[in-house]
C-alpha positions in Angstrom: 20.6 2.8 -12.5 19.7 5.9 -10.4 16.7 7.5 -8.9 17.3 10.5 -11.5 17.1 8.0 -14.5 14.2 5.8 -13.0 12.5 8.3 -12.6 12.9 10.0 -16.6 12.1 6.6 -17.5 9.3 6.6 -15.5 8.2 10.1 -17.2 9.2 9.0 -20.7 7.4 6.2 -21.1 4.5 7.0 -19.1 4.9 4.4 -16.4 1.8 4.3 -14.3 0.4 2.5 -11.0 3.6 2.6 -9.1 4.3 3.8 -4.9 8.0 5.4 -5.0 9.3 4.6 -2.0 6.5 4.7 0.3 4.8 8.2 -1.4 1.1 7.2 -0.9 -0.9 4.3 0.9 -0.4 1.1 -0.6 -3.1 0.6 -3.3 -4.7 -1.9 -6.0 -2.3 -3.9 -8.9 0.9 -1.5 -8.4 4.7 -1.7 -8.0 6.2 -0.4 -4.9 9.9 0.3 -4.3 11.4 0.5 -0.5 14.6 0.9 1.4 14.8 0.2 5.2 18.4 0.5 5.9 20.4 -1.6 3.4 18.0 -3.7 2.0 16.0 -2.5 -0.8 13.1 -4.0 -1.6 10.2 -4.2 -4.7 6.8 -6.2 -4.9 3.5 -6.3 -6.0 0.2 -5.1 -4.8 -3.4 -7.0 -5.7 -6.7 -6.6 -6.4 -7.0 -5.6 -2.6 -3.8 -3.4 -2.1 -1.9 -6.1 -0.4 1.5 -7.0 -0.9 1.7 -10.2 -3.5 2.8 -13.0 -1.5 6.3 -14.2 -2.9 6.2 -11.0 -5.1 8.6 -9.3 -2.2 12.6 -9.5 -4.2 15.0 -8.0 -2.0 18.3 -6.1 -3.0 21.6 -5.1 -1.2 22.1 -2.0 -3.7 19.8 0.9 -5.5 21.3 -0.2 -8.9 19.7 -3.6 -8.9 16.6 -2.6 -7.3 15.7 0.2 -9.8 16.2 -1.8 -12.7 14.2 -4.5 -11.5 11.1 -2.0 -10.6 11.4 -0.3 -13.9 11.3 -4.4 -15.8 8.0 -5.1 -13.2 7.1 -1.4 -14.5 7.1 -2.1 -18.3 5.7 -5.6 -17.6 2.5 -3.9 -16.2 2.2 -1.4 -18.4 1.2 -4.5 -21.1 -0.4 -6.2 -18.5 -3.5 -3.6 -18.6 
């Protein structure tokens, strides 16, 4: 997967309560995606806009990173 198509996803199935790559300030019950060199990297926020503990998975490539933060996307999205 690419940015392009995580992104119509994202659009198309009206994905919410998500920080793209750093965007905005961490906040409350979201997904966040980063990249800091070659590691890519997607977790969890709480009740208090802190990362999850054990929520961090780390990826060495964009393709397995975006699919995993669109799955923690969609598993959200039924969560509220």
């Amino acid at each position: 997967m690419k940015q392009l198509e995580a992104k119509e996803i994202i659009e198309q199935e009206k994905l919410k309560r998500y920080n793209w790559f750093n965007e905005h300030p961490q906040r409350e019950n979201e997904v966040g995606i980063t990249v800091d060199g070659d590691p890519w990297a997607v977790y969890v926020t709480d009740e208090r806009a802190s990362v999850v503990t054990g929520s961090i998975t780390k990826f060495n490539n964009e393709s397995d990173a975006l699919d995993n933060f669109i799955k923690r996307l969609r598993t959200e999205k039924l969560s509220f």
